[in-house]
C-alpha positions in Angstrom: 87.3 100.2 63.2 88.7 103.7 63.2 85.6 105.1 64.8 86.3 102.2 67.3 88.8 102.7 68.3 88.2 106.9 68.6 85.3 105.7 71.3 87.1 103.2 72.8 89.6 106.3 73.6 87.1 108.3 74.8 86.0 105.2 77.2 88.7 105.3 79.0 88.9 109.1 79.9 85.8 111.6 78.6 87.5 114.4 78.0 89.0 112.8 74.4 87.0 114.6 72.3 86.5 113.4 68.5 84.2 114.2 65.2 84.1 112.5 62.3 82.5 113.3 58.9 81.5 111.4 56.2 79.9 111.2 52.8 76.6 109.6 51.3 78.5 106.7 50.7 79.2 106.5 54.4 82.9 107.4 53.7 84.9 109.6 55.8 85.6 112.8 54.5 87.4 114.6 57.6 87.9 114.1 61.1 88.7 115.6 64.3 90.8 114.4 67.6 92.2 115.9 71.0 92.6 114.1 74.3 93.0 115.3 77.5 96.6 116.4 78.0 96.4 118.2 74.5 93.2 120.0 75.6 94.5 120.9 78.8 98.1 122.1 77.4 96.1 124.7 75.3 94.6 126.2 78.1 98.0 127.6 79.2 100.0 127.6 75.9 97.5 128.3 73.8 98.3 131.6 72.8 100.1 130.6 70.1 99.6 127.7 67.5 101.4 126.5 64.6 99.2 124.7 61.6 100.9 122.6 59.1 99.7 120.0 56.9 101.3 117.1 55.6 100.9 113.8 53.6 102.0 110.6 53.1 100.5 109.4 56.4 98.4 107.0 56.0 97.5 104.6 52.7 94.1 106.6 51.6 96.1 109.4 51.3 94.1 111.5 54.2 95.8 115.0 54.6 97.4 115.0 58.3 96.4 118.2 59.9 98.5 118.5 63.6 97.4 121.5 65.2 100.5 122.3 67.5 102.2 125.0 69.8 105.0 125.3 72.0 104.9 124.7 76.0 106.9 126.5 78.9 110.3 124.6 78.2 110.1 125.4 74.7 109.2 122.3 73.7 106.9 121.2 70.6 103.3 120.2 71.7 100.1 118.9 70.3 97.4 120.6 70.8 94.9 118.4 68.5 95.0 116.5 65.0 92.6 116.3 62.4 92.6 114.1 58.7 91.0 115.9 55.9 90.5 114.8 52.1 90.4 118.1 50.4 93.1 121.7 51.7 89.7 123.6 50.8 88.8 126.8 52.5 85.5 124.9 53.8 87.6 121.9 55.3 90.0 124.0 57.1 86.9 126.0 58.4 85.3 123.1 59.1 88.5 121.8 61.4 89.4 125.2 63.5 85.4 125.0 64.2 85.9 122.3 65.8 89.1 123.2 67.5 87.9 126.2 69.3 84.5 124.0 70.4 86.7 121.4 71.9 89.6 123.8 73.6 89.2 125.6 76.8 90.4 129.3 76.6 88.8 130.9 73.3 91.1 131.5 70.1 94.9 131.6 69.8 96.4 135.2 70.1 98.4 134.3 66.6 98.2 131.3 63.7 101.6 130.3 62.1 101.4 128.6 59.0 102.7 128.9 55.3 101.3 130.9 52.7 98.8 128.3 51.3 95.5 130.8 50.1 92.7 128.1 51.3 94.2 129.0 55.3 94.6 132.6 54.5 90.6 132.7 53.3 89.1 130.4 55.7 91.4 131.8 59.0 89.1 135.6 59.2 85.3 133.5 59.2 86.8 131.1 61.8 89.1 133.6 63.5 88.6 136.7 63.4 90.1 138.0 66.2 93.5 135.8 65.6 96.6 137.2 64.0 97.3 135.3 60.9 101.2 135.1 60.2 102.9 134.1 57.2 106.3 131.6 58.4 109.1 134.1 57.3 111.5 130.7 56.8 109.4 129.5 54.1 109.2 133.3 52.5 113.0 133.6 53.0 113.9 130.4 51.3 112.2 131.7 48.3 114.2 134.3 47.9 116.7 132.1 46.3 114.3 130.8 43.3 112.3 134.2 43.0 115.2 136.4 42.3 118.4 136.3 39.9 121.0 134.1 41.4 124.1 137.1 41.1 121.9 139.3 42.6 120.6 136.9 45.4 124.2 136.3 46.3 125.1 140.2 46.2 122.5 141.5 48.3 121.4 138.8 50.5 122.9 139.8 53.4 121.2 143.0 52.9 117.8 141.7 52.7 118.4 139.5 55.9 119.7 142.6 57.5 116.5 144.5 56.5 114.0 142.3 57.7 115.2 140.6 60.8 116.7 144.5 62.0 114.4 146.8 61.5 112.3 147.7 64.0 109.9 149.3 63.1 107.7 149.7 59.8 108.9 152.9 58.7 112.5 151.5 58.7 112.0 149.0 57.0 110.2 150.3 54.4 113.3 152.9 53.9 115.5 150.1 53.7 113.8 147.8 51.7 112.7 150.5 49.2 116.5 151.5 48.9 117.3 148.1 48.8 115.3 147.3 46.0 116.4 150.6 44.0 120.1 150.1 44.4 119.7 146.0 43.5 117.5 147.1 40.6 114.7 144.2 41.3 111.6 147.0 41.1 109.9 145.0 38.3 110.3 141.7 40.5 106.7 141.1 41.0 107.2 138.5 43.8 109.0 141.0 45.6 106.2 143.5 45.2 103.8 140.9 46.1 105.8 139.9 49.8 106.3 144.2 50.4 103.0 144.3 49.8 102.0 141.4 53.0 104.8 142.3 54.5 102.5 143.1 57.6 101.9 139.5 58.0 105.4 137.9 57.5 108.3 140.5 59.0 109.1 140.3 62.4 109.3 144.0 63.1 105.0 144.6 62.2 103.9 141.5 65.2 106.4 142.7 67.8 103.7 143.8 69.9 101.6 140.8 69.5 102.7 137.8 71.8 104.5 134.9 70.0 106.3 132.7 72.2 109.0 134.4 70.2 108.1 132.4 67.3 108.3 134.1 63.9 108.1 130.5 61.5 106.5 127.2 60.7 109.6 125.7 61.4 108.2 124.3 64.7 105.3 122.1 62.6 108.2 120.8 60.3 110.1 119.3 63.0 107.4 117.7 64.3 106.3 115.8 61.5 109.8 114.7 61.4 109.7 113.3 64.4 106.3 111.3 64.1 107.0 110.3 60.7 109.5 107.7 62.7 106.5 106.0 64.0 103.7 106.5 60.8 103.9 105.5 57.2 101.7 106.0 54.4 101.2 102.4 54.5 99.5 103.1 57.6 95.3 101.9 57.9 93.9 104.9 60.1 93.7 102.5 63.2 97.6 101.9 62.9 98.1 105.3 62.3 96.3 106.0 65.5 98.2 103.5 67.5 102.1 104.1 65.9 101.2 108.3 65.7 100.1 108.0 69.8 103.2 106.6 70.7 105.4 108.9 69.1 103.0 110.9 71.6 104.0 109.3 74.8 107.9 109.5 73.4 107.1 113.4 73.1 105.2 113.5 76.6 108.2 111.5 78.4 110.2 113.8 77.3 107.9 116.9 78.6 107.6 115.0 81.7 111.8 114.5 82.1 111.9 118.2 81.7 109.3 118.7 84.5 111.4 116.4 86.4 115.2 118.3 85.6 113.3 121.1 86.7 112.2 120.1 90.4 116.1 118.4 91.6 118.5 120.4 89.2 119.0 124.4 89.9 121.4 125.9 87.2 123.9 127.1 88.7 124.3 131.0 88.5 126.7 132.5 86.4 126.8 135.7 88.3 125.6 136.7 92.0 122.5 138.8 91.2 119.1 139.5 92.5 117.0 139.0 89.9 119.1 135.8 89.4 118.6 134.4 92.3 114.6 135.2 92.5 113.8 134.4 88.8 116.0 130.6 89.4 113.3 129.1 91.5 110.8 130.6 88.8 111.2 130.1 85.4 111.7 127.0 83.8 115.7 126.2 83.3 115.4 126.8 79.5 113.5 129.9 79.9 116.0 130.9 83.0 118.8 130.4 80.5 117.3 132.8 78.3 117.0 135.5 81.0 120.6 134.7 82.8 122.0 135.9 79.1 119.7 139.2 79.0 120.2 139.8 82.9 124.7 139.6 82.2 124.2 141.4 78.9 122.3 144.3 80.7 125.6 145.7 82.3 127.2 146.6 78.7 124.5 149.6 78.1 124.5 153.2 79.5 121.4 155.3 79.9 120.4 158.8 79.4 117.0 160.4 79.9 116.4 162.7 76.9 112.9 163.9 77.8 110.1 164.1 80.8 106.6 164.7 80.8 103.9 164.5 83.4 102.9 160.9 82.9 106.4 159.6 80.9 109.9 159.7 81.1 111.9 158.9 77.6 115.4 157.2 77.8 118.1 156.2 75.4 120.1 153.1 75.9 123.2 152.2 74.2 126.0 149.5 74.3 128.7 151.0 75.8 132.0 151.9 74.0 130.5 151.2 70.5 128.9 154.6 69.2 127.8 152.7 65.9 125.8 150.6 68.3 121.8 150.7 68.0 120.3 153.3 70.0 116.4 152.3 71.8 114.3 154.0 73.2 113.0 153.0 76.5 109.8 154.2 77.9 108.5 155.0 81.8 104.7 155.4 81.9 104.4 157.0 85.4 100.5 156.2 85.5 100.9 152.8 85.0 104.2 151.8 86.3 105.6 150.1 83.4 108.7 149.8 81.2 109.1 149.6 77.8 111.2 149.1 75.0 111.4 150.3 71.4 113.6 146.4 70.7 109.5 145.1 72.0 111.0 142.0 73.2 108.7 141.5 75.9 105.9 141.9 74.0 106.8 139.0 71.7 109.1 136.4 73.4 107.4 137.1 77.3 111.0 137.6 79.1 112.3 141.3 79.5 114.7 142.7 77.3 118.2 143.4 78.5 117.4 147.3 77.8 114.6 146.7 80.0 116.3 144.9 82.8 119.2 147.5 82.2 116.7 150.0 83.5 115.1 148.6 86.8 118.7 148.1 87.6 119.6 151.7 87.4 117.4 152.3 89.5 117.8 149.3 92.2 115.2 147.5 91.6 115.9 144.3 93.9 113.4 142.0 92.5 111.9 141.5 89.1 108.0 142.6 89.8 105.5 140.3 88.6 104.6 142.4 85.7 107.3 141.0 83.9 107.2 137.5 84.7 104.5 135.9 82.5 103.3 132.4 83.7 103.3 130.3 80.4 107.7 130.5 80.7 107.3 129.2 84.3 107.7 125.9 86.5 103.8 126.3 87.7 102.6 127.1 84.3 100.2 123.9 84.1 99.2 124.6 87.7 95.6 125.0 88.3 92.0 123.2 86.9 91.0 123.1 83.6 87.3 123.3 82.7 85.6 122.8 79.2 82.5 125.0 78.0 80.4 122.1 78.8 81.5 122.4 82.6 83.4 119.0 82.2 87.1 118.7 83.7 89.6 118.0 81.8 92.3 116.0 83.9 95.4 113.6 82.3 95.0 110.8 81.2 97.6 109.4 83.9 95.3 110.8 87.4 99.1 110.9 88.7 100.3 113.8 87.5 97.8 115.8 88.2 98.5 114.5 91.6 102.2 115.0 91.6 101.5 119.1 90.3 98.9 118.9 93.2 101.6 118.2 96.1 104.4 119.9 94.8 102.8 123.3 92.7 100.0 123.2 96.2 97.0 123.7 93.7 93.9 121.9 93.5 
């Protein structure tokens, strides 16, 4: 029945895609699903995915395996699911296999999950090329149970301060390694274990590497939460199919009422500006938001150049009238045009930094250039075709949208 009803899905539009393994016995083992809207979200938010398992979904206690990542209004999305009976390194090879055979676009930039050991052997033979990060929520809650409760209380603030404001390896490493002296935790072998994978879990060491500015799991959490309204573990895998896709409409319609906010409802600037008014009719309203509060921010910092080269000049930029304030470093490559900033903002979240915004201003810049403005935060970020490997197009299920994009994004 449930490899009925997986055809009778991919009936009604091809591009569903599905495999399904099973034993001698004829008993399914694992199995893979994506339809049409997930494949074609990944194309342009696929950068970035979030992997977290779960259980309790169904009654033959199948592992739930939602493969998920985060569109242009910041929203949770599904890129594709799987159910698997073992959390072995083969399985979870196995269902990224099939993930990157079914999605257009090649492998994620970065993989978010927890610290489970099966994901963090099978992720380099299936991804090679993908940064594997550890969810620094999950790594942070066990602070509280790894180390002595007086001494968790005493320097917590300190260890949040360490990781989440350094910014760059060296200083955190100075930190922590004072930290650690002055709390006197140096035989805490957890501890030692985290400093020592600290590449793969502290904010500061993936700066550079795109994240949707995403540094946890957290995402993945929420969203079982919100399908376990519509699945039980009492569930057959055909109900589970039929209650878990409408939690998937409920989580489209509400994709498609942002779409919709977007196209009749400007926010309403909170200051006159150029970039303002040019980035308005751009991004997204929650990623416009996000750059209205860098953009009004920018006008509390001074800068000073501090050293010129042929091909760069250096700056310092500082918050005015507080001289404890942070000092960055901003950087001008001549050759290529481009800003920089130590804070790397851009680099992980995709919308410029106030240091950097600070900068083009200083030098009257009257529209952001294009450089800066990276499509997956923008109103026309699903614009365009999507093709699979096999040459197949993958359009919605509901012909409609596509339409709709069509007329009002003028793409075909």
């Amino acid at each position: 029945m449930f490899y009925e009803y997986l055809k009778l899905e991919q009936g009604k539009n091809p591009a569903f895609t599905f495999q399904i393994e099973a034993d001698e016995e004829q008993k399914i083992t694992r199995c893979f699903w994506s339809d049409a809207r997930s494949r074609r979200a990944y194309k342009f938010f696929g950068d970035v995915v979030i992997f977290d398992t779960t259980y309790n979904t169904n009654r033959y206690g199948f592992i739930f395996a939602p493969i998920m990542g985060v569109n242009n209004h910041g929203q949770t999305i599904i890129f594709a699911c799987g159910f698997l009976n073992h959390e072995s390194v083969d399985d979870f090879v196995w269902l990224f296999n099939q993930f990157l055979e079914s999605m257009p676009g090649g492998a994620p930039k970065m993989i978010i999950t927890d610290q489970d050991p099966a994901m963090t052997k099978a992720f380099p033979l299936v991804l090679p090329n993908t940064f594997h990060r550890y969810c620094g929520w999950h790594i942070l809650m066990k602070f509280s149970e790894k180390i002595d409760a007086v001494k968790y209380s005493i320097y917590k603030s300190e260890f949040s301060a360490c990781i989440w404001k350094s910014e760059t390896p060296e200083e955190f490493d100075l930190q922590w390694e004072s930290l650690i002296k002055k709390s006197g935790l140096e035989g805490n072998r957890w501890l030692q274990d985290q400093y020592e994978l600290r590449s793969r879990w502290i904010p500061a060491y993936v700066n550079h590497i795109f994240s949707a500015d995403m540094s946890s799991s957290q995402r993945a959490e929420s969203g079982h939460a919100f399908f376990k309204k519509f699945v039980s573990k009492n569930n057959s895998l055909v109900d589970f199919m039929i209650q878990f896709s409408r939690g998937l409409v409920r989580q489209r319609h509400e994709e498609l009422m942002a779409d919709h906010k977007d196209l009749i409802k400007k926010p309403k600037l909170r200051i006159n500006h150029d970039f303002l008014e040019q980035m308005v009719d751009i991004y997204t309203n929650e990623m416009y938001y996000k750059f209205e509060t860098e953009v009004c921010d920018s006008f509390n910092y001074k800068l000073q150049c501090v050293r010129e080269t042929d091909n760069h000049c250096v700056y310092q930029i500082q918050r005015k009238k507080l001289a404890a304030s942070k000092v960055r470093e901003i950087v001008y490559d001549k050759d290529l045009d481009l800003v920089s900033c130590s804070c790397k903002k851009f680099e992980s979240a995709g919308i410029p930094c106030t240091h950097i915004i600070s900068y083009l201003m200083k030098f009257d810049a009257e529209i952001l250039p294009d450089k800066y403005i990276l499509k997956r935060w923008t109103k026309t970020a699903k614009s365009g075709t999507v093709v699979d490997d096999k040459g197949m197009q993958i359009s919605p299920d509901n012909s409609y949208l596509l339409t709709r994009s069509q007329i009002i994004f003028g793409f075909s």
